[in-house]
NUZAMI-87567 format. One record per residue (C-alpha): residue number from 1; x, y, z. Coordinates in Angstrom, 2 decimals. Layout:
% NUZAMI-87567
+-----+---------+---------+---------+
| num |       X |       Y |       Z |
+-----+---------+---------+---------+
| NUM |       X |       Y |       Z |
...
+-----+---------+---------+---------+
This chain:
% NUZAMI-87567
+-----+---------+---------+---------+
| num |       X |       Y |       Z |
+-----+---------+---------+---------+
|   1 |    9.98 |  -11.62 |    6.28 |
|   2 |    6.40 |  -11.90 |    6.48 |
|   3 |    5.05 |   -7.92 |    6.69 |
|   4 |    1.18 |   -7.74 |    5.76 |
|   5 |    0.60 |   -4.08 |    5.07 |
|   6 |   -2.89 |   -2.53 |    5.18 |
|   7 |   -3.95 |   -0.97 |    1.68 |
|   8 |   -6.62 |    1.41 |    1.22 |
|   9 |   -8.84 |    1.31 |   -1.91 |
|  10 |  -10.58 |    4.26 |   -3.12 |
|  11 |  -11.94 |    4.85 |   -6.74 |
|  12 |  -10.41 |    8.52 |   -7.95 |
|  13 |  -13.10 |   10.36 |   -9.99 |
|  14 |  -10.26 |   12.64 |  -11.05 |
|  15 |   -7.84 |    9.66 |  -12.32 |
|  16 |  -10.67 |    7.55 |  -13.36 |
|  17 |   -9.52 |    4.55 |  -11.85 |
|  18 |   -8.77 |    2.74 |   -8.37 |
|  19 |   -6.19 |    3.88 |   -6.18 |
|  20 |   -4.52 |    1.50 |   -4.11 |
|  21 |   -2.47 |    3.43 |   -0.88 |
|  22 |   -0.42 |    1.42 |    1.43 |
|  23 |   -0.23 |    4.26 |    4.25 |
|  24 |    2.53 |    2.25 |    6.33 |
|  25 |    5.06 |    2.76 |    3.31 |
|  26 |    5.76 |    6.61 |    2.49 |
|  27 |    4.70 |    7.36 |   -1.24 |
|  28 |    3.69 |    3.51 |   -1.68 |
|  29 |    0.54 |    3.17 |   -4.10 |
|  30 |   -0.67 |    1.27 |   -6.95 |
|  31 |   -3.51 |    2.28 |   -9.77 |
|  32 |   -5.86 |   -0.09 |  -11.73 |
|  33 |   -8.77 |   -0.52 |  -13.84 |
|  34 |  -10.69 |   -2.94 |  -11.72 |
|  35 |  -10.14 |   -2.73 |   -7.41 |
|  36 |   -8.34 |   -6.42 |   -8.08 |
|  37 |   -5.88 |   -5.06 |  -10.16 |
|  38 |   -5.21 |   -1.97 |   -8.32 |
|  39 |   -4.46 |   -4.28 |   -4.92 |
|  40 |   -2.19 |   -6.50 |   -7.31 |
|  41 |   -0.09 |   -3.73 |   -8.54 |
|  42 |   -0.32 |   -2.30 |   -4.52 |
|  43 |    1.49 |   -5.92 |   -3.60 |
|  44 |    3.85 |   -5.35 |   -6.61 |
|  45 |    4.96 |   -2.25 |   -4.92 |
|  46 |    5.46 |   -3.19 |   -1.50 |
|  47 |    8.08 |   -5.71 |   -2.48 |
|  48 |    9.61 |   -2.79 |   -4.78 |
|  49 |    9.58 |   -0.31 |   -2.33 |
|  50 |   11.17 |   -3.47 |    0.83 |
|  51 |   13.80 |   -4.37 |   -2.04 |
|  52 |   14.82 |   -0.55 |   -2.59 |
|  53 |   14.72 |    0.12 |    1.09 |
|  54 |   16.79 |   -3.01 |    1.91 |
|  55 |   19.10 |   -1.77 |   -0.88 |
|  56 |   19.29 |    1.60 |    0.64 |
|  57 |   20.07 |    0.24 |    4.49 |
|  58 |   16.82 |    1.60 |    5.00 |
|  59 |   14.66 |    1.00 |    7.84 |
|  60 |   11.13 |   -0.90 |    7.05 |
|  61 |    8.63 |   -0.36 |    9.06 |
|  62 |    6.15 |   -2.47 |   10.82 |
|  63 |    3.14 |   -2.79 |   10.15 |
|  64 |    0.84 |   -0.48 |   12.15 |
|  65 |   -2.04 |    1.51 |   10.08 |
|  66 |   -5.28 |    0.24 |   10.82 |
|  67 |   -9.01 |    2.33 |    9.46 |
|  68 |  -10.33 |    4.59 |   12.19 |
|  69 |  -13.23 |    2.04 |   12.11 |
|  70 |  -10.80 |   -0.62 |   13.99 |
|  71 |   -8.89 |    1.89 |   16.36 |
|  72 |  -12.39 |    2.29 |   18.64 |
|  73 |  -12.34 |   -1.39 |   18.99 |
+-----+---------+---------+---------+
């Protein structure tokens, strides 16, 4: 199963670090020091959260969130 989520990277002045959302995937995000780190952990938890929903008889969904800036394309 080949799924390539979109994650959104945004720094958090109120964490102090870089939040990494996967917006397809209901309460799916990642945190880290550097933006590299935060999309490592991000990847880290879309196989957790596809192995928990799998476990669950869960249904995964497809891939589907792009940025406003693609939509008007």
């Amino acid at each position: 199963m080949d799924r390539r989520y979109h994650i959104n990277l945004f720094w958090s002045p109120r964490d102090a670090c870089w939040v990494a959302d996967v917006p397809d995937l209901k309460s799916c995000a990642a945190f880290g020091d550097t933006p590299e780190e935060a999309v490592a952990e991000a990847r880290t938890a879309i196989e957790g959260w596809i192995e928990t929903a799998i476990a669950h008889n869960m249904v995964i969904p497809e891939p589907r969130y792009r940025p406003a800036i693609y939509a008007a394309a």
